[in-house]
C-alpha angles and dihedrals in degrees: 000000000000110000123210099284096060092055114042137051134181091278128236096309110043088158113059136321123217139184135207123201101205133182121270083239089046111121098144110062109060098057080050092046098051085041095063087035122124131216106273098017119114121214116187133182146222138164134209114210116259128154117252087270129109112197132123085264099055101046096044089065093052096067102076086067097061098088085054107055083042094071089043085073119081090329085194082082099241086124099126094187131019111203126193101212104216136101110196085028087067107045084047089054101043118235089250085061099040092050083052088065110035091056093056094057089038106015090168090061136084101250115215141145143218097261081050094059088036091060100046088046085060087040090045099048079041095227123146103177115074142172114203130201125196151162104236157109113278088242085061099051100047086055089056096043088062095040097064098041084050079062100047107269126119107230093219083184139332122197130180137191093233089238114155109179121084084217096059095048091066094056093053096119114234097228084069101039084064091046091047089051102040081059099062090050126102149155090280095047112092088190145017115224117197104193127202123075084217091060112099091235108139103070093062104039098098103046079042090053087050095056112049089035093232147094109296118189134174134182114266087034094072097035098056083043093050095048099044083057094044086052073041093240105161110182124120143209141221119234105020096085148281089290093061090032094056114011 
């Protein structure tokens, strides 16, 4: 009779496995994430339910289901990091709050969350002075304003493009989204942050990086990047930045 060991292997993912709790709304981040995703590494999804309306109010409601759509990943607790997928979420949240439940719906991961990412990307490329472009409502982008000073970083300039519809987000064209960044930089700005994991950011990070001869990070850029080194995941990647290129 075949023991254990001839039957079973390490899976499909011997590596890590990681979760990411998106939006209802979210069509961007998976195809980000499985673009950035190494051999051996799982990457699963979940969604909490949310309108297609970005404001301080909606997402706000969202965060007590969070615990929730957490449980729903590897219930057989082999999850290595829990991720929630939003950028403004987070940061209305607060990360304290976000970590809280993602542990009680996956209390063996490393919970984390996109502005998390966002922030040790900034403290591993070892910038302070950012511009930071968004899509969003102004009320948005003041809260964010405040939550990053509060974290030790000097907003040089945040502009948003006053959307509020998830859905509208996603049809923002790249080729604008560089133009739009590269015109909150300057010669006082050490990095350009382009915020909104719906934003299709990753695919011109690194031309936009050449071109303004400084640090460039997006969303889902950092996030993937922060949860592959909490699973302790170290490889890197040509063409989506000096973050993925050196650390």
């Amino acid at each position: 009779m075949a023991g254990v060991d001839d039957i079973f292997d390490g899976g499909a993912h011997p590596r890590a496995k990681i979760g990411f709790v998106l939006l209802a709304t979210e069509q961007t981040i998976e195809d980000d994430a499985m673009r950035l995703c190494p051999e051996g590494v799982g990457m699963h999804f979940t969604r909490v339910s949310n309108p297609d309306s970005i404001t301080l109010d909606s997402l706000t409601d969202l965060v007590g289901d969070l615990s929730r759509a957490a449980s729903t990943l590897l219930p057989d607790g082999s999850l290595d990091v829990i991720c929630y997928g939003c950028t403004s979420g987070s940061l209305v949240a607060g990360e304290d709050r976000v970590f809280t439940e993602l542990n009680r719906g996956a209390p063996g991961a490393v919970a984390t969350s996109l502005i998390t990412g966002v922030i040790a990307a900034m403290q591993a490329l070892d910038v302070r002075r950012i511009a930071v472009a968004t899509p969003y409502l102004d009320e948005i982008n003041n809260m964010e304003r405040v939550y990053l000073e509060d974290r030790g970083f000097d907003v040089v300039r945040i502009e948003g493009l006053q959307l509020e519809k998830d859905s509208d987000m996603i049809r923002v064209r790249p080729d604008f989204i560089a133009e739009f960044a590269a015109s909150l930089d300057g010669p006082e700005v050490d990095a350009v942050f382009i915020s909104c994991g719906a934003l299709r950011s990753l695919g011109i990070v690194g031309g936009l990086e050449q071109r303004l001869g400084k640090p460039v990070i997006c969303s889902n850029q950092a996030m993937i990047w922060d949860c592959l080194r909490k699973a302790g995941i170290k490889d890197r990647l040509e063409g989506f930045g000096r973050l993925w290129r050196e650390f």
